[in-house]
C-alpha positions in Angstrom: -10.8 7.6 -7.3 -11.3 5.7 -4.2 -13.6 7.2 -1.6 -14.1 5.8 2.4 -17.1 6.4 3.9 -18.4 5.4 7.2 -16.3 2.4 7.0 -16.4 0.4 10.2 -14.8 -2.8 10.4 -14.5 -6.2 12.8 -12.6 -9.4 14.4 -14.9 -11.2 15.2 -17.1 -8.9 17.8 -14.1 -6.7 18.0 -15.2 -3.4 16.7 -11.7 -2.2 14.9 -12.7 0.6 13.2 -15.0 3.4 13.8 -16.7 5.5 11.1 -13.0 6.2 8.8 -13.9 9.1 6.1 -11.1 9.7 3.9 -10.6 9.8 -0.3 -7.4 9.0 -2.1 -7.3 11.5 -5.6 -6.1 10.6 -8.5 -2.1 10.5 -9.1 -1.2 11.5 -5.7 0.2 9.4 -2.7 -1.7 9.4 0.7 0.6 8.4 3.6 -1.6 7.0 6.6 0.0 7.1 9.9 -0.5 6.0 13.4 0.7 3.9 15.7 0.5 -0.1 16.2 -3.0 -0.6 16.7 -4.9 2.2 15.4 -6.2 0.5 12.5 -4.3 1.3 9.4 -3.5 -2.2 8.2 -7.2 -2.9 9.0 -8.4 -0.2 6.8 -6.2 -1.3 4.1 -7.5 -5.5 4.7 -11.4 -3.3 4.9 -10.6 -1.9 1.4 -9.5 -5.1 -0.1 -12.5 -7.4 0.8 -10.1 -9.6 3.9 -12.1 -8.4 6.5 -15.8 -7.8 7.8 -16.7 -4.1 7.4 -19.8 -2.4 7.0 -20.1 1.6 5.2 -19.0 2.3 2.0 -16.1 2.0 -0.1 -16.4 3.3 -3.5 -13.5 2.9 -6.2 -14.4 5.1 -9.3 -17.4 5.5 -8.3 -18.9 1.9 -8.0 -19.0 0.4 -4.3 -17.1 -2.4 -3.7 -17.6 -3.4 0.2 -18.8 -7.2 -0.1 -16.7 -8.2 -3.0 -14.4 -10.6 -2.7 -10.7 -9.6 -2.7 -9.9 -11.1 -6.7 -12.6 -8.9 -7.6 -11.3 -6.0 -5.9 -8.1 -6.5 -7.6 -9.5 -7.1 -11.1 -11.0 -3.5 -10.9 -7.4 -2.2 -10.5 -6.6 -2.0 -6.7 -3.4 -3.4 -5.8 -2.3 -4.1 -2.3 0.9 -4.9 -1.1 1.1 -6.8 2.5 3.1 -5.8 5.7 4.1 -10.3 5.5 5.2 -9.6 2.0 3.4 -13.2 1.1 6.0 -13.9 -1.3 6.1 -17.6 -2.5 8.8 -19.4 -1.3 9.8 -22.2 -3.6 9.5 -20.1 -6.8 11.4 -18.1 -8.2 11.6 -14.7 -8.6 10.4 -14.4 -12.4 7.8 -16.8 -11.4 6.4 -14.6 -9.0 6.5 -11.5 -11.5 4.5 -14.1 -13.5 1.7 -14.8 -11.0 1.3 -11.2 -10.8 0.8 -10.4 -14.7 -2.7 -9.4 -15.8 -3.5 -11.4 -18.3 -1.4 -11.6 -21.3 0.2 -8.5 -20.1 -0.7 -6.8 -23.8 -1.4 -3.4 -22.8 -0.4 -3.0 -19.2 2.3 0.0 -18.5 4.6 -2.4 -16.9 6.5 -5.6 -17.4 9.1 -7.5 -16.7 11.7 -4.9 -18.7 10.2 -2.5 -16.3 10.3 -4.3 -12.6 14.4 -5.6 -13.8 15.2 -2.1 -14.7 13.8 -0.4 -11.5 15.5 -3.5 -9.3 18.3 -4.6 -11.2 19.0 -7.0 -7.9 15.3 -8.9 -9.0 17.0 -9.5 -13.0 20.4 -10.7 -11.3 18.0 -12.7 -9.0 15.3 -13.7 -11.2 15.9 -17.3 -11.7 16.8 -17.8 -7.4 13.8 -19.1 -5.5 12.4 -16.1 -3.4 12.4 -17.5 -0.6 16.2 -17.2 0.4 16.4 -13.8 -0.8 16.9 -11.4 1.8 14.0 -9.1 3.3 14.7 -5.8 1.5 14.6 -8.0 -2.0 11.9 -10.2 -0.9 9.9 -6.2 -0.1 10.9 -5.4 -3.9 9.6 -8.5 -5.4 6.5 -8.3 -3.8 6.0 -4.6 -4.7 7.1 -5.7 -8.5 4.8 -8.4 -8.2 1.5 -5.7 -7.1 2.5 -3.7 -10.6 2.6 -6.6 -12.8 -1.2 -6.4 -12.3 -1.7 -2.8 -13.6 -3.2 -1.1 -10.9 -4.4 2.2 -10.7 -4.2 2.8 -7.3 -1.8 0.5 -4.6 -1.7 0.1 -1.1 1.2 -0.5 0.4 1.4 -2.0 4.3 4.8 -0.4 5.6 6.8 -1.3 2.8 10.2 -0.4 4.6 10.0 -2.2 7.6 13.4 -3.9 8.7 15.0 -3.0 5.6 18.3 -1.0 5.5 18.7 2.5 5.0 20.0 2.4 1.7 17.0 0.2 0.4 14.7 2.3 2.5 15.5 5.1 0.1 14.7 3.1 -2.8 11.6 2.1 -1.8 10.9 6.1 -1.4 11.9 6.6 -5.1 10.2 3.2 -7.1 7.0 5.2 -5.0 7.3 8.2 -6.4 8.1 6.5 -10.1 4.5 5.2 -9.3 3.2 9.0 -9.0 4.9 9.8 -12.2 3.2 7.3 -14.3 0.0 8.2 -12.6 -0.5 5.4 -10.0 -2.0 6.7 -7.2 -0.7 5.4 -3.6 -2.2 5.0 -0.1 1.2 4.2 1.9 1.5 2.8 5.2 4.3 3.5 7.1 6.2 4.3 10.2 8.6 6.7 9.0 7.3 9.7 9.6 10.9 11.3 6.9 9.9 9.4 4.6 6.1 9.5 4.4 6.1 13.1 5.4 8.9 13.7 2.0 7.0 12.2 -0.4 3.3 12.4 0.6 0.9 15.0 -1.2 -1.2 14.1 1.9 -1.2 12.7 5.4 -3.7 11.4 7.3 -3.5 10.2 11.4 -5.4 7.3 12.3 -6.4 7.1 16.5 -8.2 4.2 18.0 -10.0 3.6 14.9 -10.9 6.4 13.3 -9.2 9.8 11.3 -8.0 12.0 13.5 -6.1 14.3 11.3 -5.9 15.1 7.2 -4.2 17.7 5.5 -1.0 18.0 3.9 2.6 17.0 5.2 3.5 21.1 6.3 -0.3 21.1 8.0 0.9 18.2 10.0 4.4 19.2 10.3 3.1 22.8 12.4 0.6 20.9 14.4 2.9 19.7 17.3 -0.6 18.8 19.3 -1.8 16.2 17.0 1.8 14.4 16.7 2.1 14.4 20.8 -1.2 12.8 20.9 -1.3 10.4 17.9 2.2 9.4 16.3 5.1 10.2 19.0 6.4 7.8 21.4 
């Protein structure tokens, strides 16, 4: 489905990344790890049009580097944010609404769907988001991403700073995705939970992938998680 060649990308004259190679297959979820600063989030902004890159990017086959980020999204990419980019004085159902495609005729989710997954959101709808807390604010904003429909979603550490308990739900609504056959290229610091869930990792290092194979490949190669991912 979506295939990264050769992608290099820039701030300004800062060269960010370096040459990334990597595919994301249909139905599966992707986890791409590194640490602060080795590009993942940049590689994610690359795919959906919000930075300067160069290489290719094809999604189903057509190439999409150069098109703007609305574009990317109408051909079924969805991205979820690390900032969440909730808005603040609506509420929650009004969010889910900016999200819908369309009339919504046709999609596999709505708003039945996102309530039943987060009953919190359907207790919540009417509240503005912007006082809900962080781990509701991180549901809304995912529900928000499948209101669109998308085939395949990125998702920029989607359990940062939430709770343990939540943290775990996030881990399940992702593999809910798999099961309705969205694939997902996830972001994410915990290594337990992208390593549980994950039909593939990949290690990003100073720009570029340093490592792809599957969560047990990555799990008996103590080498690569001294150099690239441990503290």
């Amino acid at each position: 489905m979506l295939k990264i060649e050769n992608l290099h990308a820039y701030y300004g004259k800062s060269h960010v990344l370096h040459g990334v190679d990597f595919e994301v297959r249909a139905g599966e979820i992707v986890a791409l790890l590194g640490r602060n600063g080795s590009g993942r989030s940049t590689t994610a902004k690359a795919v959906m049009g919000l930075v300067d890159c160069e290489g290719s990017v094809s999604w189903k086959g057509q190439e999409i580097v150069g098109r703007k980020a609305y574009e990317v999204a109408h051909l079924g990419l969805g991205y979820v944010p690390e900032n969440r980019d909730i808005f603040p004085t609506l509420t929650v159902h009004q969010n889910l609404m900016l999200g819908q495609k369309g009339t919504g005729k046709g999609s596999r989710w709505g708003f039945e769907d996102m309530y039943t997954m987060f009953p919190r959101l359907k207790e919540r709808q009417h509240t503005e988001a912007g006082v809900l807390s962080g781990g509701e604010q991180q549901m809304l904003t995912l529900c928000r991403t499948l209101m669109g429909d998308p085939d395949l979603i990125i998702i920029d550490e989607p359990t940062e700073g939430l709770a343990p308990k939540i943290v775990e739900l996030v881990a399940e609504y992702l593999q809910a995705l798999k099961a309705r056959g969205i694939s997902v290229l996830l972001i994410e610091q915990k290594l337990t939970i992208a390593m549980r869930i994950s039909d593939r990792a990949l290690v990003m290092g100073h720009g570029s992938i340093v490592f792809d194979g599957t969560p047990e490949q990555l799990k008996a190669d103590p080498a690569v998680r001294k150099e690239w991912l441990e503290v």
